[in-house]
N, C-alpha and C positions, 0 to 999 in steps of 0.2 A: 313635244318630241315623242316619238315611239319609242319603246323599248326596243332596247338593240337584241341581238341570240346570247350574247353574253354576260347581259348583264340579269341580275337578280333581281327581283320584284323592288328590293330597297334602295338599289343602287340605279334604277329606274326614276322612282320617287322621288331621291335626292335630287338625280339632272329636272327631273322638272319643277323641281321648287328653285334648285340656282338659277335655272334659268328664267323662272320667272321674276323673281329680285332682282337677278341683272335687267331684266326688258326695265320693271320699276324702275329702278335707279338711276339707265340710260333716259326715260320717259324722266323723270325729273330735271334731270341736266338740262336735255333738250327745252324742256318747259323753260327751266331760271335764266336760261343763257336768249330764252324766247326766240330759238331758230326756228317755231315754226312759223312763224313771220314773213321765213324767206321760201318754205316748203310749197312744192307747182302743188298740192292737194289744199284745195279751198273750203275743206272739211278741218285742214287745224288752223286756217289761218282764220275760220268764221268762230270757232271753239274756243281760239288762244291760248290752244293745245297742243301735245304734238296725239296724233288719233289713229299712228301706222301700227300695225303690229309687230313692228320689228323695229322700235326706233334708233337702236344701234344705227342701220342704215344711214339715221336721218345725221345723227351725227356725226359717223365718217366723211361722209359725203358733205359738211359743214366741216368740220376740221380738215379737209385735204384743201378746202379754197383759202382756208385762214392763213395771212400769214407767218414764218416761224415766230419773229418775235410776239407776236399777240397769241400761237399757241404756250411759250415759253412762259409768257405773263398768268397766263392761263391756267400752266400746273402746276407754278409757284405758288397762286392765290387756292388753287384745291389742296394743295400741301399741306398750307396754313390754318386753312378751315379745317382738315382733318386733323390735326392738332391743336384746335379746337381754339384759333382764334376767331374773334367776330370776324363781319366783312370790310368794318375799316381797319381793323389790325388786317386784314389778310393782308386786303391794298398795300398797307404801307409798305407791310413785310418783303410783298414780292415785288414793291417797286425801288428800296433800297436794293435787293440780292440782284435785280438788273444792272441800277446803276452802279455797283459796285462789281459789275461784270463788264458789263459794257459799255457805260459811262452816260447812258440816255435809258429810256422807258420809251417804249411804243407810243405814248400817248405826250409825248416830246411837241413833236410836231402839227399836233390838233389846236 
């Protein structure tokens, strides 16, 4: 990103290292969650990467198809991880906080 008229030399630097951690961190997600699997670019499905340079994109654009409850199971189990359970505590965690909302888990019916 360019430095804006307003912004100082430092506060310039900052936006572009947040933004680059965020591109990281969304390129992560994208990768574990392996949407680039479903991405029309045949450059990350042959890489088993995601290889856009804005992968935000890739995953709104995969989160708006998903639906609510598998996004809801979704930020349960990121919750969990970020409070630093494994991935099967995450599971469990966010599959009791469903059924003890809703009475089923997305994956009820598989």
């Amino acid at each position: 990103m360019a430095k804006l008229d307003w912004q100082t030399p430092e506060q310039a630097q900052w936006q572009a290292d947040y933004e680059a951690r965020r591109a990281r961190q969304h390129r992560s997600l994208v990768d574990r969650l392996e949407i680039w699997s479903f991405c029309p670019r045949k450059g990350c499905q042959r890489q088993k990467s995601c290889g856009h340079e804005q992968p935000s994109l890739c995953l709104n654009a995969f989160f708006a198809t998903m639906p609510e409850e598998v996004k809801q199971y979704v930020r349960l189990v990121v919750d969990a991880r970020t409070g630093g359970a494994s991935p099967a505590e995450a599971d469990r965690i966010a599959c009791e906080r469903m059924i003890a909302v809703d009475g089923r888990t997305p994956f009820d019916d598989l």
